[in-house]
N, C-alpha and C positions, 0 to 999 in steps of 0.2 A: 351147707355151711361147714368151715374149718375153723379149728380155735387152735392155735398155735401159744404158749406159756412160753418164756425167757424170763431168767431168774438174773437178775440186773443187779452191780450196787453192793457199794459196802455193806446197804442194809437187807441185803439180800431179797430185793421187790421184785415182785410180779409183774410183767408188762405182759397183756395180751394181746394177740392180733388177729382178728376176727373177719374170715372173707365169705364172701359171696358165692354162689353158684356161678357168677358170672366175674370171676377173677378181681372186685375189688373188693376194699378191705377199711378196716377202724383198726386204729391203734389204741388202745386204751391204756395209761399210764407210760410216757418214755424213760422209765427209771434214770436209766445211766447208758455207757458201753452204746453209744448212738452205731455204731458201724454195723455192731450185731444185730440190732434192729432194723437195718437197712438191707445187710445181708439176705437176712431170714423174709423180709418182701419182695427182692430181686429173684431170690431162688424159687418162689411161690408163684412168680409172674402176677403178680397183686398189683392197683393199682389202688393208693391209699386216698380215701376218698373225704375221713374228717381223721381228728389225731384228739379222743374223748380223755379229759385229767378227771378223776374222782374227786382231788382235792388239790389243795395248792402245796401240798409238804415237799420239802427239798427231796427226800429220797422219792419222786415220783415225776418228780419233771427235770431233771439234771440232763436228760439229753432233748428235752424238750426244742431248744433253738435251732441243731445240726439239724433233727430229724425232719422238723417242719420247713429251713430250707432248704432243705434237698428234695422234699416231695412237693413242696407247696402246698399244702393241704393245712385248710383250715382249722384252728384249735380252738374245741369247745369243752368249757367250763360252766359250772355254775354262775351265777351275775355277784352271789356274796362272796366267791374265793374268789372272782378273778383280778382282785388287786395283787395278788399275792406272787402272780405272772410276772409280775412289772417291778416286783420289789428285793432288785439284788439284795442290797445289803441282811435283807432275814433270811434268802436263800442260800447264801451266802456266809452267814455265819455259822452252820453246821462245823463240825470239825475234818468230818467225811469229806470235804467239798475238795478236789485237788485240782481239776480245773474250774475255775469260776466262769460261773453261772449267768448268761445274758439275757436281761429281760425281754419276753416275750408280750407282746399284746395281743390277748386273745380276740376271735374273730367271731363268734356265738356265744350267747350269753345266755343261757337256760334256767329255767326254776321248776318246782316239783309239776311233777304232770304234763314236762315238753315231750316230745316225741321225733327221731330222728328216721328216715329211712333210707337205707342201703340195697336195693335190688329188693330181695324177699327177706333180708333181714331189718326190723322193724325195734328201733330203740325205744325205750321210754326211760325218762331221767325221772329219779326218786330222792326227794328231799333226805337227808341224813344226819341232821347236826346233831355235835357233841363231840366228834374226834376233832372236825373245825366245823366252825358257823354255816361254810356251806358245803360241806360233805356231799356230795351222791351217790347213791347205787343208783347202777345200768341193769333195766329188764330187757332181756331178748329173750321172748317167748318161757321155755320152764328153767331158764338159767339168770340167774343176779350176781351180778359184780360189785361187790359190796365195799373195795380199797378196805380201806383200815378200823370200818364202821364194824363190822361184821367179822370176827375170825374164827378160826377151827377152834369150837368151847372158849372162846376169848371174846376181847376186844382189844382195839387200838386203844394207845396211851391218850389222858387229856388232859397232861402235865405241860403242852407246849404251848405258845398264846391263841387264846380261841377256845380252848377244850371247855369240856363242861361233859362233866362224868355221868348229872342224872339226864341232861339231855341225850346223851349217848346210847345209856340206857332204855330211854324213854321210847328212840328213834330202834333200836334194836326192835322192840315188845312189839309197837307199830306194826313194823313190817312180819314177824312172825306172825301177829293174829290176822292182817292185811291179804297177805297173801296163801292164799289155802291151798293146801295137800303139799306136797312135795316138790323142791327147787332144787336145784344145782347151784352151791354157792362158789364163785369162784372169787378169791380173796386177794390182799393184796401183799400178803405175805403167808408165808409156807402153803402146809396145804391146801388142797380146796376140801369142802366137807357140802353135807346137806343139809335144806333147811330144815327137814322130820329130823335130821340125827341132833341139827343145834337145841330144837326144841324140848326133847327129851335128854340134854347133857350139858347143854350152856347154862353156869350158872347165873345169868343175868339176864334169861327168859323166864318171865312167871307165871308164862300160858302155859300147857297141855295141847 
């Protein structure tokens, strides 16, 4: 397994790109900057197999359209964000936005406890609401992609429509008690951190 990070976007997001023993690959989040993304799988000899959105937020799919017509690969969401796909005008009103945004229909529609696999990489979708209603984290084996549920002693904002601060919270606690001993969290902004380091320093974990 390779995990390749591009830091995308006015708002400076995480897209990762996640390959195979056998050269293919998940794109998870197309932030922005679709060329670089495109780039960075042509040079890998990757062949992109799904293209995974954690959530539906404008800085996380702005190159969503380029990238899935250029590979053809299918784009999976949760079933509660994926209107948000289809809905220029909220993607759209960001202020960031300098080319506008073409609604995508997504192609899979997943809810907490689906399960994708890629060769010997093996996804599983984790419900997450609170940043939006349908939020996910991605498990692959001792690593979670958490987008903007989860960040280094943070959280993502839930001032935009959708949020909800104690579900946010609620869906953090979850997954820290959920999932035992130690993960690799990889975010959807700055760094990545752990989930033993979030547990003993995130102020918005109440477990131990």
């Amino acid at each position: 397994m390779e995990i390749k990070k591009l830091v995308l976007g006015a708002c400076i997001t995480n897209c990762y790109i996640v390959g195979s023993e056998r050269k293919n690959c998940v794109i998870i989040d197309p932030a922005d900057e679709a060329q670089k993304i495109i780039d960075e799988v042509e040079q890998n000899g990757w062949t992109v197999k799904y293209i995974f959105i954690t959530h539906g937020h404008t800085d996380h799919i702005l190159a969503l359209e380029a990238v899935k017509e250029y590979f053809h690969a299918p784009v999976v969401i949760s079933q509660i964000d994926a209107w948000r796909l289809e809905d220029e005008e909220l993607i759209n009103e960001r202020s960031y936005v300098k080319t506008p945004y073409r609604g995508v229909k997504p192609d899979i529609l997943i809810k907490n406890g689906d399960t994708l696999a890629v060769d010997e990489l093996n996804f599983r979708f984790y419900g997450m609401p609170g940043h939006t209603d349908g939020s996910m984290a991605i498990v692959l084996g001792r690593i979670i992609f958490t987008g903007d549920t989860l960040l280094k002693e943070n959280h993502g904002k839930t001032t935009l429509p959708g949020g909800d601060e104690n579900k946010l919270i609620a869906s953090i606690n979850r997954l820290a008690e959920e999932f035992t001993g130690d993960y690799r969290i990889l975010t959807g902004h700055r760094d990545e951190t752990t989930l033993e380091h979030e547990r003993e320093w995130n102020p918005y974990i109440n477990i131990g």
